[in-house]
LOSE-869524 format. One record per residue (C-alpha): chain; residue number from 1; z, y, x. Coordinates in steps of 0.02 Angstrom, whole numbers, plus 50000, padded with zeros to 5 digits. Each point is the difference from the previous one (the first is absolute). Last residue first. Example, Ala and Ser with C-alpha at 12.3 -4.5 7.8 and 13.67 -1.06 7.14 Angstrom:
LOSE-869524
[A 2 [50357 49947 50684]];
[A 1 [50033 49828 49931]];
//
This chain:
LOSE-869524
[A 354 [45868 55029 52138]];
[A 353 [50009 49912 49836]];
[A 352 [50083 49828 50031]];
[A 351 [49894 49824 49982]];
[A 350 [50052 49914 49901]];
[A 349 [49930 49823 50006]];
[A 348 [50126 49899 50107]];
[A 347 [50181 50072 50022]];
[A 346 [49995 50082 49832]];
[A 345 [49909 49868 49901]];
[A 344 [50104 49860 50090]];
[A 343 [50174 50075 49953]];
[A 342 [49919 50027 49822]];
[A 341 [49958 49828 49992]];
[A 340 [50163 49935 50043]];
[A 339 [50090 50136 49893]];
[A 338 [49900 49984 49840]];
[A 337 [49995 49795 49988]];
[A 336 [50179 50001 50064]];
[A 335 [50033 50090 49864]];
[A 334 [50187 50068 50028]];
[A 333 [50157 49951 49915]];
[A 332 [50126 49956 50170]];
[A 331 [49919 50177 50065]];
[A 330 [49875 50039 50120]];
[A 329 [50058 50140 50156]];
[A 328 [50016 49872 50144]];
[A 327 [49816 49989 50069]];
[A 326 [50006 49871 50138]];
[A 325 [49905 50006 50134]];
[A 324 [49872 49854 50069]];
[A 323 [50000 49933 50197]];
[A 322 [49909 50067 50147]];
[A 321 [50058 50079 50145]];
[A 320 [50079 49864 50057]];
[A 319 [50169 50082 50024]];
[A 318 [49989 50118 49883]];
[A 317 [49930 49871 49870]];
[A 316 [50178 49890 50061]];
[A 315 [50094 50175 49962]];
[A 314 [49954 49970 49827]];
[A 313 [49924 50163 49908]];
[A 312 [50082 50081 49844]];
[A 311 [49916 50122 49868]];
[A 310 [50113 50098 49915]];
[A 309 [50140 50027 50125]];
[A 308 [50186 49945 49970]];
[A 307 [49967 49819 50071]];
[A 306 [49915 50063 50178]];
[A 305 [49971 49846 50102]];
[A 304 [49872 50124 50069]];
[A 303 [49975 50152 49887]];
[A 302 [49896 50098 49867]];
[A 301 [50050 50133 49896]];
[A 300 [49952 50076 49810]];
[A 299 [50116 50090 49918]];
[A 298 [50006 50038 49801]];
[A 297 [50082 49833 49958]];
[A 296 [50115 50025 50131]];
[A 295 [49992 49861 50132]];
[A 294 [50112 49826 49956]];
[A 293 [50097 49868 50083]];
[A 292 [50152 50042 49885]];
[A 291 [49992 50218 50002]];
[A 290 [49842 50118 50035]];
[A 289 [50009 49990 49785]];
[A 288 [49853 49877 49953]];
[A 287 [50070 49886 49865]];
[A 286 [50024 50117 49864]];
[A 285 [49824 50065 50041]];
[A 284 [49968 49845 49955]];
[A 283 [50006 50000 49848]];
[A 282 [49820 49918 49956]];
[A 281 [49921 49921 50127]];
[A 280 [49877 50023 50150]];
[A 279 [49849 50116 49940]];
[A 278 [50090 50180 49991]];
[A 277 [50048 49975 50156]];
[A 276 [49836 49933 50065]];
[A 275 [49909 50168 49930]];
[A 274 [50134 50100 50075]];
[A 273 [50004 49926 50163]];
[A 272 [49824 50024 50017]];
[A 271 [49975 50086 50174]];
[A 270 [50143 49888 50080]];
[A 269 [49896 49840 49943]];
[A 268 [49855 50079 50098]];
[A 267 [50123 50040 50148]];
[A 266 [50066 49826 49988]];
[A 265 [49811 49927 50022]];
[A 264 [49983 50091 50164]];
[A 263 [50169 49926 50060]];
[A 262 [49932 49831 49972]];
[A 261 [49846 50017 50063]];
[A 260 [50059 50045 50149]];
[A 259 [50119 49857 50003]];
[A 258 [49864 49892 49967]];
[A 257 [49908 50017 50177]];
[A 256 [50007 49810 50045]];
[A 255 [49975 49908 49823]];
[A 254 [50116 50008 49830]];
[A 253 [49982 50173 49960]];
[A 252 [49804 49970 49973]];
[A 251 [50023 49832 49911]];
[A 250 [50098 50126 49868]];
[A 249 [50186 50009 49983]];
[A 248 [50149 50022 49898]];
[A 247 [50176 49966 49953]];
[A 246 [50038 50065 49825]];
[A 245 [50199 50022 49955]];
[A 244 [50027 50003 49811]];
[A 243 [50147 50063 49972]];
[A 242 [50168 49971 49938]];
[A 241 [50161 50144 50008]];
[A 240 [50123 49975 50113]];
[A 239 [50184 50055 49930]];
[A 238 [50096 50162 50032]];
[A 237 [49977 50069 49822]];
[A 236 [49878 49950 49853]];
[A 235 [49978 49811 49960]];
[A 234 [49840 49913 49956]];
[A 233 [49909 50124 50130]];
[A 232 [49830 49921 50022]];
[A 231 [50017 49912 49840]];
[A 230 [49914 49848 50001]];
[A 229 [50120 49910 49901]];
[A 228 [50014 49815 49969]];
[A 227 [50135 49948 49848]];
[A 226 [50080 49863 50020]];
[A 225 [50014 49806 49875]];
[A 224 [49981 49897 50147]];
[A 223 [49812 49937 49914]];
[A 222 [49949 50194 49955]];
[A 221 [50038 50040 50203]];
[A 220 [49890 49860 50043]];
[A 219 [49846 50062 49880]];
[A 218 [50003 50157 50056]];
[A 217 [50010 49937 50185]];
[A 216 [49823 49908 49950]];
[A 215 [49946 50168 49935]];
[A 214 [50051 50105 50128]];
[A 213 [49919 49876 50138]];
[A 212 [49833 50005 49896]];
[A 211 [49997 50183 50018]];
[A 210 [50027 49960 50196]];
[A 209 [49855 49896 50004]];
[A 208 [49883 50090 49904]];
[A 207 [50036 50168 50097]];
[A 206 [49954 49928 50174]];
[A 205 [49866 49907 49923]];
[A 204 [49924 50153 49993]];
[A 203 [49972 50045 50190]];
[A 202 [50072 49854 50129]];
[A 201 [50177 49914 49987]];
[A 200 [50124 50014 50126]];
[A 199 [50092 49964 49909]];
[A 198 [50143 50018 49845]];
[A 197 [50152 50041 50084]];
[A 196 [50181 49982 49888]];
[A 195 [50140 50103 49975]];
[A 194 [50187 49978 49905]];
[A 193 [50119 50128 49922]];
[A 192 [50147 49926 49907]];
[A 191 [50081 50079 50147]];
[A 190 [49941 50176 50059]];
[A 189 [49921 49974 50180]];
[A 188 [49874 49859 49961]];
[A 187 [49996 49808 50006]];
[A 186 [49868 49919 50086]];
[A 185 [49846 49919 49960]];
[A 184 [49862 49938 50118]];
[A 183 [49782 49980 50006]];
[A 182 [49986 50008 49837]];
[A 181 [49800 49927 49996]];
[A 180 [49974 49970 49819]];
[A 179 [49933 49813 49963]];
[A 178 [50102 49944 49860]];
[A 177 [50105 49885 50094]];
[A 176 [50039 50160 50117]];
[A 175 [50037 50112 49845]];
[A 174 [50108 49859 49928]];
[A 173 [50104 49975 50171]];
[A 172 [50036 50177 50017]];
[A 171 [50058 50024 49831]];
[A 170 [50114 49848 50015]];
[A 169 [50064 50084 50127]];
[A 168 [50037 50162 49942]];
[A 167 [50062 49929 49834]];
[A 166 [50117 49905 50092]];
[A 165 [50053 50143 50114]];
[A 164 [50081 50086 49841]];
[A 163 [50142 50093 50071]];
[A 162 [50025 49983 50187]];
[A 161 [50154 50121 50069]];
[A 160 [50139 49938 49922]];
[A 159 [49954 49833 49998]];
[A 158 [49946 49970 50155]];
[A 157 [49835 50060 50120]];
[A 156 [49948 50163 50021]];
[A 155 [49808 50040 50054]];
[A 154 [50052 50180 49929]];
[A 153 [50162 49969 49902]];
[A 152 [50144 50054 50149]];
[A 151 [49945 50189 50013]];
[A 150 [50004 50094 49829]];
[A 149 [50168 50045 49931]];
[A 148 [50135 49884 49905]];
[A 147 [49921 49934 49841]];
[A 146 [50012 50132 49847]];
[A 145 [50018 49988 49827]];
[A 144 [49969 50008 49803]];
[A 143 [50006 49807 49998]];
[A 142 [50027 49941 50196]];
[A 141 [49845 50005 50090]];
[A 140 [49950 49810 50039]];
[A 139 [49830 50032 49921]];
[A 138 [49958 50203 50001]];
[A 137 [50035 50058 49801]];
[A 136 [49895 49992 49851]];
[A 135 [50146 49933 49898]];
[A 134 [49981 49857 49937]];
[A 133 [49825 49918 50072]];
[A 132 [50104 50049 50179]];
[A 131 [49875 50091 50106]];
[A 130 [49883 49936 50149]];
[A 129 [49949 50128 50113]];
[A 128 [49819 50008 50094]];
[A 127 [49909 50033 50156]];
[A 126 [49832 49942 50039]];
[A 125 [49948 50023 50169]];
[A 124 [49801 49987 50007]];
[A 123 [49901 49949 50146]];
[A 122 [49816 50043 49992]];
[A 121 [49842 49967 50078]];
[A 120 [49846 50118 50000]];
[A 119 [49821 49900 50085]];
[A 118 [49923 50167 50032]];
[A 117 [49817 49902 49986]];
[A 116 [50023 49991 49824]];
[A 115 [49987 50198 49987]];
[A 114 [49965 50059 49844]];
[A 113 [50034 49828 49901]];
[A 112 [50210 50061 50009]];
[A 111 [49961 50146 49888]];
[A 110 [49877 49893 49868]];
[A 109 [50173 49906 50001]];
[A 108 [50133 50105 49990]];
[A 107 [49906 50096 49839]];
[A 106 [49990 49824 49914]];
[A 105 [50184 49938 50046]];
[A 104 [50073 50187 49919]];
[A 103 [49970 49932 49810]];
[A 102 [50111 50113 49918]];
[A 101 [49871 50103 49941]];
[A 100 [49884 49854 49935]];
[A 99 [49852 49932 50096]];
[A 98 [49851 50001 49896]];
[A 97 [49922 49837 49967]];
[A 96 [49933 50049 49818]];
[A 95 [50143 49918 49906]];
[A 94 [50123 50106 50110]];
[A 93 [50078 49942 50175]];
[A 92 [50154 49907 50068]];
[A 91 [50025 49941 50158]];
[A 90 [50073 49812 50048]];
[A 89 [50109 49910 50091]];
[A 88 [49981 49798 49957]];
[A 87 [50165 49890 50025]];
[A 86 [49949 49825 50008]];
[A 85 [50026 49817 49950]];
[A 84 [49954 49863 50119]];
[A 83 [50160 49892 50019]];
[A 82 [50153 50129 49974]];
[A 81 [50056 50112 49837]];
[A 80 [50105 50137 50074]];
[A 79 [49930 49997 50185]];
[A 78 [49821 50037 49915]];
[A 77 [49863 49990 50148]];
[A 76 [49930 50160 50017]];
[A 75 [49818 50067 49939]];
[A 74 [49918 50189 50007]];
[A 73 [49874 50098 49930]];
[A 72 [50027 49939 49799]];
[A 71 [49923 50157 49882]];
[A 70 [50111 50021 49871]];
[A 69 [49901 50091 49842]];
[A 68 [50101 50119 49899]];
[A 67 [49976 49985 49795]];
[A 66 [50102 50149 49898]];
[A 65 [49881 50085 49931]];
[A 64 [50067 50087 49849]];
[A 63 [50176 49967 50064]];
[A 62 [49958 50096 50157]];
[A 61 [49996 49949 50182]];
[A 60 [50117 49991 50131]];
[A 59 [50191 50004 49936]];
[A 58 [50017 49805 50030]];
[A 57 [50010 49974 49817]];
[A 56 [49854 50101 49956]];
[A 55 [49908 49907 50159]];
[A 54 [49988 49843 49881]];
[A 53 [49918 49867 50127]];
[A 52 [49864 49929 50051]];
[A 51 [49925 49878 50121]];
[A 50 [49858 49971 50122]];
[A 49 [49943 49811 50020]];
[A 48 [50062 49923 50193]];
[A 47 [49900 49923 50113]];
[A 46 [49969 50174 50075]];
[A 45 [50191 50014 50070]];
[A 44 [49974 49846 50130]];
[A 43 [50052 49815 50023]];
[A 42 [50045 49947 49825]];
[A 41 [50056 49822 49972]];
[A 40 [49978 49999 49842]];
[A 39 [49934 49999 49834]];
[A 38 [50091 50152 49917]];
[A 37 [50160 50035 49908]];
[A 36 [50062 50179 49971]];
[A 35 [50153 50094 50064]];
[A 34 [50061 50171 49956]];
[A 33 [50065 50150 50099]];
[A 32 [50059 50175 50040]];
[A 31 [50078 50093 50130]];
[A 30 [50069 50181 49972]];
[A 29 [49992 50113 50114]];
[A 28 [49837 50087 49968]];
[A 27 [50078 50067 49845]];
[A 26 [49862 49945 49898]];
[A 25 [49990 49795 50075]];
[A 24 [49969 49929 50152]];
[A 23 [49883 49823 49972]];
[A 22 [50056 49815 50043]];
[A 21 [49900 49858 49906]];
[A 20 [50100 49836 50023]];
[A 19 [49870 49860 50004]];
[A 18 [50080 49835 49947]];
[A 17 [49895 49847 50045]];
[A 16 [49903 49882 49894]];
[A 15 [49918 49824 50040]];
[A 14 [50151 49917 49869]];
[A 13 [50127 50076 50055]];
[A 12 [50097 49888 50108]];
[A 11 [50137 50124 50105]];
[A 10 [50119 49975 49869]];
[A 9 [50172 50102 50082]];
[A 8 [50022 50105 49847]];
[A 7 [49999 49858 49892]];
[A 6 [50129 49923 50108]];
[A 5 [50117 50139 50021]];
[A 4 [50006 50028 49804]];
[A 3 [50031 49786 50000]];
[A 2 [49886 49860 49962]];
[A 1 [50099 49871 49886]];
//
């Protein structure tokens, strides 16, 4: 007699595979999805049909016309269900092939097909804090309590200092099966706080992949039974807060002469720090105090190896004068859509008024 871990194991499906359409839903946090059979093996986003769904339940279109159209753009192999089934990330638009207001991939796009020649790549630092399912409290924080003070959890190893490296890991494993490029992991400053690196990964795809990482580690944290929060500042007080660290460059910054380039491309982000600001994440002005590796949210500095500044640049671009920099101010529950093409629309195509 075929068991629950069999069936879920059968790899034979009769000529089908299991496409899981991906989309972000109404609050622009929250990740949605549903799976569909189709002839495989699928090699690319266009051999797949559009789909619907009901956007009144996903707070993005009205009851009296409720249809949203998912438009596939981008394939990974499913770590969940094996063999040649896939996870599909998709936009959403109206009936007449109008992007819908939460759709931010479309606008990142036609932004990104500017200036092909730029060649943008991206590393993105995702923090994040896992929460008892109970409680709603850091994992290994005693109930209604406190672990000793920060210094021993980040990159800690042991019991009293590690708390939930297996979902970490088998996180990392299950984005690199699928086909994301996480290039490491680590554990963060508060504990029950953990990071990972999506990249370098060029222009839009940059945003696809590491949307598709939150949903995969979604879907990790809902198998161990905890709760993933992207917070930036899940708990108030002398305690890190998450972000969204995005390490940048164009081909420009990344041959003989880049530093230059570099520093002129801070003063354009410098000009706009209140438009970025106001792009990278909800509360995080909670998150952006001067204090924990952080510049005021209303300051805007750039340093050398410089961890409190807003924009940071790696002593090894100093050295070689060329190299990326690293823009410090997104939060844990940013857009990576908005911020990675907004990064590239200031340091690219605007051009400031003299």
């Amino acid at each position: 007699m075929a068991t629950m871990a069999d069936l879920l194991n059968l790899q034979d499906l009769s000529g089908y595979i299991i496409a899981e359409y991906v989309w972000i839903g109404g609050h622009g946090l929250d990740m949605r999805s549903k799976p569909r059979s189709v002839k495989g093996p699928i090699t690319c986003p266009s051999q797949l049909p559009k789909w619907n769904y009901d956007g009144s339940s996903t707070g993005q279109a009205p009851g009296e016309d409720s249809e949203v159209i998912l438009y596939p753009q981008a394939i990974f192999r499913d770590p969940f269900r094996g063999g040649d089934n896939i996870l599909v990330m998709c936009d959403c638009y109206t009936s007449d092939g109008q992007p819908i207001p939460t759709n931010k991939r479309n606008e990142a796009a036609k932004i990104f097909e500017q200036n092909l020649e730029a060649e943008p790549w991206y590393g993105l630092e995702q923090e994040y804090t896992l929460l008892q399912s109970e409680v709603k409290w850091p994992l290994g924080w005693p109930k209604g309590g406190f672990p000793g003070p920060q210094g021993p959890y980040y990159c800690g190893v042991g019991a009293d200092k590690a708390w939930g490296r297996d979902i970490a890991d088998a996180h990392y494993k299950a984005c690199l099966y699928a086909g994301i490029q996480v290039s490491g992991t680590n554990g963060e400053v508060m504990p029950g706080q953990w990071e990972y690196q999506v990249g370098p990964v060029q222009g839009i795809a940059a945003g696809d992949q590491l949307w598709m990482s939150r949903y995969i580690l979604e879907r990790i944290t809902e198998k161990a039974g905890v709760v993933l929060s992207l917070d930036p500042k899940p708990i108030e007080g002398d305690w890190n807060g998450a972000g969204c660290h995005t390490n940048y460059s164009t081909k420009a910054m990344r041959e003989d002469g880049g530093f230059e380039v570099i520093t002129k491309a801070i003063g354009k982000l410098g000009l706009r720090h209140k438009e970025h600001i106001a792009a990278y994440g909800e509360g995080n002005e909670r998150r952006l105090t001067g204090r924990h590796e952080t510049a005021d949210i209303n300051t805007f500095k750039w340093g050398v190896a410089d961890r409190g500044a807003s924009i940071r640049v790696g002593r090894d671009t100093q050295k070689n004068g060329k190299g990326y920099l690293e823009d410090r101010r997104p939060s844990s529950n940013c857009d990576p859509y908005v911020v990675t093409s907004l990064v590239f629309e200031t340091t690219v195509l605007w051009n400031p008024p003299q």
